[in-house]
N, C-alpha and C positions, 0 to 999 in steps of 0.2 A: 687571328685577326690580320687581316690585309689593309695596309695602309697606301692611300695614291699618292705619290711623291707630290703633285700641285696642291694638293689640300695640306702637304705639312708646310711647303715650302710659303703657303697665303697664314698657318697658324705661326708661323717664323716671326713672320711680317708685322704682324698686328701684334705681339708680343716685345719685340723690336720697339715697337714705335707708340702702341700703348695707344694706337686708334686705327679703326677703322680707314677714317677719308687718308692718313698721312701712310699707311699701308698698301692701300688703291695705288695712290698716286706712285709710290714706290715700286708696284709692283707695273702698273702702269694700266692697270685693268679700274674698270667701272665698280662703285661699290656696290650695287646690287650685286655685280658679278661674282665681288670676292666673301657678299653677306650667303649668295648661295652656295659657295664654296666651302664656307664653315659651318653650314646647314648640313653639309654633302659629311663633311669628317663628324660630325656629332651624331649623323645615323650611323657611322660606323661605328665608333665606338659606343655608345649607345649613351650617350649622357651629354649635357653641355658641355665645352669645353670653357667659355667667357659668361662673364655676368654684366648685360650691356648697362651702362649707366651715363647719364648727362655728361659728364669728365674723359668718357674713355671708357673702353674695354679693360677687364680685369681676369684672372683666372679662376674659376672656380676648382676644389678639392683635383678631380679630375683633370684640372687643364695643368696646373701645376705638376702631376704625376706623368704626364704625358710630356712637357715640355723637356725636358732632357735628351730625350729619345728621340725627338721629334726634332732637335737638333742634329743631335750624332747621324742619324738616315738621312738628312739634308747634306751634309757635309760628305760624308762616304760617298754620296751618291756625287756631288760636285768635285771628288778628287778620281773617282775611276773615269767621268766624263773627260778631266782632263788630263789623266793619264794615257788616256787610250788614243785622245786625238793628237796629245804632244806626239805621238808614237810613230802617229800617221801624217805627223807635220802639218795637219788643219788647224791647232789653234797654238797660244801662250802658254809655258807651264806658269805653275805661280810658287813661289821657293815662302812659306808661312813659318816663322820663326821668333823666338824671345828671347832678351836676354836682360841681364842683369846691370845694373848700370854701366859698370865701368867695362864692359865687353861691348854697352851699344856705345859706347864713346870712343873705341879705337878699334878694335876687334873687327867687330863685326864689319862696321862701314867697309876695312879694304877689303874683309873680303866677298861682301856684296859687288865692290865696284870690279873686282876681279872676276868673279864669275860672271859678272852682268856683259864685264868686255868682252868675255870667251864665248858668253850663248846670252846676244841683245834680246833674243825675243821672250825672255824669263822678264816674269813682275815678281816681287819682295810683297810680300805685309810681314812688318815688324812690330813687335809689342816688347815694350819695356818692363820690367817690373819687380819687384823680391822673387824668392825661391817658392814661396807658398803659392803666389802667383801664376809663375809660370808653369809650373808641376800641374794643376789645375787647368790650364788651358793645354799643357799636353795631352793629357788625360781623356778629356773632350775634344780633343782633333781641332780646337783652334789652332795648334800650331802642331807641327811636324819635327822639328828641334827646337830643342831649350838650350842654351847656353848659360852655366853658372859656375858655382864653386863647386869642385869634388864632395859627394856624400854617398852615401851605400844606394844600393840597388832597390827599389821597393819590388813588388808582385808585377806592377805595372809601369814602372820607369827602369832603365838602365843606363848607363855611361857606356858612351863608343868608347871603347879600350884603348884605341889610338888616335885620339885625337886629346890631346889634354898637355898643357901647357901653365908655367908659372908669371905669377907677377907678386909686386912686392909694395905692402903697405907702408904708411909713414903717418907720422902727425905732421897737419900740412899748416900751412898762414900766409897768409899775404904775405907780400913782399915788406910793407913797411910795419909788420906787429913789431913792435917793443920790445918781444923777445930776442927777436935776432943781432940785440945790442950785446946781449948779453953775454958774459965768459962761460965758458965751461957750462953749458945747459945741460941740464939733467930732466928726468921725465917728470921729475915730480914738481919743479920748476914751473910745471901746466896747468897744476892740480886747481890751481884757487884760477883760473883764466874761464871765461867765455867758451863753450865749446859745443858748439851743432853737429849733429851725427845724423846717420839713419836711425830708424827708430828699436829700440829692444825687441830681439829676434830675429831681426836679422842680422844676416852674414857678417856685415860690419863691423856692427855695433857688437856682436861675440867675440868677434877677432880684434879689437878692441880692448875689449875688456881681458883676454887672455892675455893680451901684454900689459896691461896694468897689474895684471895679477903675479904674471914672473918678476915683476919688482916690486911684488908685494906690497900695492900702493892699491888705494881704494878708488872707485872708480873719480873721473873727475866733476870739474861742473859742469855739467850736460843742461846748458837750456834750451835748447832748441830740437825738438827731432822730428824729423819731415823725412817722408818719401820723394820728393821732387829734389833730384840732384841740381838743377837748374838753382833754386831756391838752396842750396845747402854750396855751391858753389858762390853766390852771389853773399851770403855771410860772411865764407872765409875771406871773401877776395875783397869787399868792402865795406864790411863792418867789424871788423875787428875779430872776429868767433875764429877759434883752433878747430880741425878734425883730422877726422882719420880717412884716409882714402889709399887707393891703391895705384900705383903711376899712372896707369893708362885712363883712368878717368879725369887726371888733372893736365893730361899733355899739354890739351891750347893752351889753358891757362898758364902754364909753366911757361910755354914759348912766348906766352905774349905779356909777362911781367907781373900776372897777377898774382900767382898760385905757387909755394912752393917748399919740399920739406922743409922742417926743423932738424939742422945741422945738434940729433941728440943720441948719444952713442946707445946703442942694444934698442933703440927706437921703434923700429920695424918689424919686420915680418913676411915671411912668404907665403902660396897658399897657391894650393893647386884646382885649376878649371879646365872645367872639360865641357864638350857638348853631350846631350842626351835624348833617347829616343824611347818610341811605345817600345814595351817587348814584346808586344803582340802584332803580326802584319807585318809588309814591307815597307820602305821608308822610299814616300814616292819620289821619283825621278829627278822633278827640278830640284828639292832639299838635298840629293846625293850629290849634286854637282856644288853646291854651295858648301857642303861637307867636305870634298874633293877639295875647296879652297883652301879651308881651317887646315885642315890635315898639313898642305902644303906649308901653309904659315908657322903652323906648332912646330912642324916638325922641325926648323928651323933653328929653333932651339937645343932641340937634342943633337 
């Protein structure tokens, strides 16, 4: 079966957007245009792909089974497009990448703004997110590198062998918690405190808990767990909650008096990140030059 790349790129649309008119408009065509358009891909595949209803378009069995793929052929097709003209200097590359919190908090930014200075005509889309996250949006060609913590290779993910760099966790507080009155702080000193984290399974919240557990102390009081760093920053920083974080995602706050470790000895912890790519294909162009940066940065270290 032969698929027209405009009929995936209009079922894209209307799956995106969950209607017809907000589809048109996005795509910029007529909705007759884009209702004969989906007329056009359902004789090809031989069955409906939507079930039109007063609310919006939905997928039917078929459209569902289709939408993945119908993805992945949109995208291939819009990275060789602009591989070939980066190549030819007619258009932008576009450098598509994710990372894990505390890498989109320092990491990443210089070295987006490093490669950006060395070749302006590059654009970034960035996504934030956990490990399950971004491994999922590599997978699917949303992104081109994942930036997170060291893990094994899967069939379809690998770690760039040289690019990988450490950073080091802490139990972190505001500047004026209570505890920082105190003599001689120990970890278990924490145990009965307010404490916001990332949520259970992730990276964090494990590396967390394995240093609770070298002191043989049970986890703490965890009431708060959120995905938004934003949100788990504005806890520690002004209401009072302990966590766990790794330097680079508390820097501002550090500089600017909000944020900052617990003065507790065997406290910490290091932990090794790297970036990561498909193992399958080549890693297009504008992401190698943003790679080229990290490389630089990590290496730094060693």
């Amino acid at each position: 079966m032969t698929f027209d790349l405009r009929s995936l790129v209009a079922f894209n649309a209307i799956v995106s957007s969950g209607s017809l008119g907000r589809a048109a408009e996005a795509l910029n065509v007529t909705q007759p245009a884009l209702s004969r358009t989906i007329r056009r891909l359902e004789e090809e595949v031989g069955a409906p792909v939507f079930e039109r209803h007063s609310k919006g378009m939905q997928l039917t069995d078929v459209g569902r089974a289709l939408q993945p793929h119908a993805l992945l052929l949109q995208r291939e097709s819009e990275h060789a497009n602009e591989e070939i003209k980066a190549m030819l200097g007619l258009a932008k590359g576009t450098i598509r990448v994710g990372a894990v919190g505390s890498i989109a908090c320092l990491v990443l930014p210089l070295a987006i703004g490093s490669t950006c200075k060395k070749w302006p005509n590059l654009q970034v889309q960035v996504i934030e997110g956990v490990w399950d996250r971004l491994a999922d949006a590599l997978v699917s060609r949303e992104i081109d590198l994942a930036l997170g913590v060291d893990t094994e290779d899967t069939d379809e993910i690998v770690a760039v062998k040289d690019c990988r760099w450490e950073d080091t966790s802490h139990v972190v507080a505001g500047r004026r918690h209570p505890l920082r009155k105190k003599a001689k702080l120990k970890l278990a000193d924490t145990l009965q405190e307010r404490w916001a984290i990332l949520p259970k399974g992730t990276g964090p919240f494990e590396h967390m808990k394995k240093v609770f557990a070298r002191h043989s102390l049970a986890l703490p009081n965890v009431v708060v767990e959120t995905r938004s760093v934003t949100a788990l920053k504005s806890l520690i920083g002004h209401s009072g909650f302990l966590g766990w974080m790794p330097e680079p995602m508390y820097d501002a706050e550090r500089k600017a008096g909000l944020i900052d470790a617990l003065e507790i000895p065997g406290a910490s912890d290091k932990r090794t990140l790297t970036a990561f790519r498909r193992r399958a294909g080549m890693l297009p162009g504008p992401s190698i030059k943003l790679l080229e940066e990290l490389r630089a940065m990590t290496g730094q270290q060693h």
